[in-house]
Every structure is written in structure tokens, then in C-alpha cells.
N, C-alpha and C positions, 0 to 999 in steps of 0.2 A: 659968323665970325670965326668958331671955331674950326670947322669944315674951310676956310680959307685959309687958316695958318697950318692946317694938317697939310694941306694941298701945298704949300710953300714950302714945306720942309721937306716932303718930297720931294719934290724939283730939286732943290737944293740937295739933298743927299746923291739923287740918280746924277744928275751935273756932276758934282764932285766925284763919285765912282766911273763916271764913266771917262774923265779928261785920267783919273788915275790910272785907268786899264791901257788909254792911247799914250799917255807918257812912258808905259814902263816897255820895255824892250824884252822879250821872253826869247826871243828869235838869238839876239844877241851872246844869251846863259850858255849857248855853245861852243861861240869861242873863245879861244885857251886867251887869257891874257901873258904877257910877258912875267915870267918866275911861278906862273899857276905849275903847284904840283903836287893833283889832289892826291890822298891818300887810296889805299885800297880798300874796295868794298869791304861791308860786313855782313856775315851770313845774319842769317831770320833768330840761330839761337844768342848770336852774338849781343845782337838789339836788343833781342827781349831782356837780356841778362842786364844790359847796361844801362837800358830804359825803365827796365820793368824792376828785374829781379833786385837793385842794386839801389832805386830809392828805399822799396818795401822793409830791406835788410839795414839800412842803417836808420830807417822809421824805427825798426823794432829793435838796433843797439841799445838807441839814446832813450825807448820808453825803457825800459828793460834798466838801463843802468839809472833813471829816474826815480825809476821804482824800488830798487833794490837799494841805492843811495840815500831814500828819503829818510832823515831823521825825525818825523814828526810821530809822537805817540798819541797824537789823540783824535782817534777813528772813530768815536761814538757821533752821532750826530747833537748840538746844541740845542737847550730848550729856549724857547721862547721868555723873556718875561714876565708873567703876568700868565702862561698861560696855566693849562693844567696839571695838577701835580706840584705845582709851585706853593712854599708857605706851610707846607703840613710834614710835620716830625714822625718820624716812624720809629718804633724799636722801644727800649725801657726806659731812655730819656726821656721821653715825649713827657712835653710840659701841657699841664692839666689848669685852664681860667679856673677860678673859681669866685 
């Protein structure tokens, strides 16, 4: 049963890929439609800058100003309840059962 509905969703996906590929028109992407009026290329440093260089740089504004922004003073990490170290006085107060 299982080997039949893997075999089915196959079909099913290749059918559907393949009516997509004969509907779309690639031949067509050439010609200009009426008011088409693409821009000018962009060089290779142009891209990288715009694609590349230009998410990285505002990734590292907003960590950057996160970071420098952040109001919170307490960096130490929390202890557990109950765990170790919990319950015991240290220093000259230290209260003594008797």
C-alpha cells in the first residue's frame, strides 16, 4: 500500500510539472511588450554589492545598533531552583542550627 501511494504522488507531481513546463511560454520572454522598457544591465560588482554586500551591511547596522542599544544589565546566567549552591549562607552572617 505504501509503494502504491509513493507511485501515485509521483505521477501526480511529474503530470503536474510537466503540463507547467508546456503551458509556460519561455520563446515568448523575447518579445518587447507594448511600454517594456527594461533598464540597463548591471555589472558583476554592481550585483554582488546590491545582492550581496548590501543585506550583510544592514544585517550588521540593526545587530550592531541591538547590541549597543540594549538596556538590560544582567549578563550573569540564572540559577536553577533547588539546584546547587542554593540555601547555604556564606560570610560572617552565616546562621549557625543548634
Amino acid at each position: 500500500m505504501d509503494k502504491k501511494n509513493a507511485l501515485r504522488a509521483g505521477a501526480l507531481a511529474a503530470g503536474t510539472t510537466l503540463m507547467m513546463l508546456m503551458m509556460s511560454s519561455p520563446a515568448l520572454a523575447l518579445t518587447r511588450d507594448d511600454g517594456d522598457d527594461p533598464a540597463q544591465k548591471l555589472s558583476v560588482i554592481e550585483t554582488l554589492g546590491l545582492y550581496v554586500a548590501a543585506p550583510i551591511g544592514l544585517f550588521a547596522l540593526i545587530a550592531g545598533l541591538v547590541w549597543v542599544l540594549d538596556g538590560s544589565t544582567d549578563r550573569e546566567p540564572r540559577r536553577k531552583p533547588g539546584g546547587r549552591g542554593q540555601g547555604k549562607m556564606q560570610g560572617p552572617d552565616q546562621v549557625r542550627a543548634s
